[in-house]
C-alpha positions as CSV (number, residue, x, y, z in Angstrom):
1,X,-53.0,32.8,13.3
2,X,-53.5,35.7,11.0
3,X,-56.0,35.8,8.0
4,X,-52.5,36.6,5.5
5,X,-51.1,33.4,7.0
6,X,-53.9,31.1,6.2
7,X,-54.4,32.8,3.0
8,X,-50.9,32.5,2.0
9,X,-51.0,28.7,3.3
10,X,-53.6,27.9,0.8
11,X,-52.7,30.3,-2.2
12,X,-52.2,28.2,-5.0
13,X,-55.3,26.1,-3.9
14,X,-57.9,29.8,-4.0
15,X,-55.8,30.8,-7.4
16,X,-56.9,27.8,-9.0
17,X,-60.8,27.5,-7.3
18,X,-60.5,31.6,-8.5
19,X,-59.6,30.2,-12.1
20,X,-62.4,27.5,-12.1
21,X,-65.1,29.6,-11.6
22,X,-65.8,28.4,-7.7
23,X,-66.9,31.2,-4.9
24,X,-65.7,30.6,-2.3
25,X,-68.8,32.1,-0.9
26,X,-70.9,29.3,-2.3
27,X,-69.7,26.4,0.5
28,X,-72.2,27.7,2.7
29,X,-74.7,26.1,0.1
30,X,-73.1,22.6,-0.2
31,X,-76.1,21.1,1.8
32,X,-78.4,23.2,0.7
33,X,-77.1,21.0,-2.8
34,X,-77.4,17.7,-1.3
35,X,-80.6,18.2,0.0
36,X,-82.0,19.4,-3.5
37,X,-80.2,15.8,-4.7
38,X,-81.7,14.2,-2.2
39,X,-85.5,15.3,-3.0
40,X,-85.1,15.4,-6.4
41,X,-83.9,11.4,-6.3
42,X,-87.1,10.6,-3.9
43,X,-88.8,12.0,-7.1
44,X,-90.3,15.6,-5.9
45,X,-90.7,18.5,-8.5
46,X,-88.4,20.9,-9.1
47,X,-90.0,23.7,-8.3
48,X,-91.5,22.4,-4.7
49,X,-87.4,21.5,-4.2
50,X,-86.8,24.6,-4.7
51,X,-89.6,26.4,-2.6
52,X,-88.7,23.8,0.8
53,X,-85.4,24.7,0.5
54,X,-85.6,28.5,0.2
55,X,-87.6,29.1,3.0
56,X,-85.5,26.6,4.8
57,X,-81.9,28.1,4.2
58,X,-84.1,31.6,3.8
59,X,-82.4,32.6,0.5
60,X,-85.1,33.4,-2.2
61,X,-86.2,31.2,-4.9
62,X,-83.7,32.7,-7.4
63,X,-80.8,32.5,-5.5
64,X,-81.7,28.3,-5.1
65,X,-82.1,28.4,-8.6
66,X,-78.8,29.9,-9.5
67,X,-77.0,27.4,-6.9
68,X,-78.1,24.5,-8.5
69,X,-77.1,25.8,-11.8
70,X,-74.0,27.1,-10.7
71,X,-73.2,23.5,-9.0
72,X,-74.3,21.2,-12.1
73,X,-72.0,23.3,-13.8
74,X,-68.4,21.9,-15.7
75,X,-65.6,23.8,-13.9
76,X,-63.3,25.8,-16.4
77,X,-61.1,22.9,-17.1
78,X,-58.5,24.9,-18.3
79,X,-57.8,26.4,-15.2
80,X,-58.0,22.4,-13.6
């Protein structure tokens, strides 16, 4: 299958993740998310979350910063 196939496939579905605000980039981080969840609900801090998880995924501590404020973010309902 050709990339223009799959993208044409699912081109209403990227127009309106596009619209919303999502990178499609960003799936790559969805566990990186759920482990930050995770820890935070056992009760750690923040900022040691954030450190165990950058030099675990080996992004920097601002780039785990920005996900997690990127993902508790409203999507642009508008687009929705």
């Amino acid at each position: 299958m050709k990339v223009i196939e799959i993208l044409n496939l699912n081109k209403e579905l990227l127009k309106k993740f596009q619209t919303a605000g999502i990178r499609l980039d960003d799936v790559q981080y969805i566990d990186l998310f759920n482990e930050y969840r995770t820890l935070l609900s056992q009760g750690e801090k923040v900022s040691y979350i954030v450190a165990v998880l950058s030099t675990k995924y080996q992004v920097s501590e601002r780039k785990v910063y920005d996900l997690i404020r990127r993902f508790k973010s409203d999507c642009n309902l508008s687009a929705v």
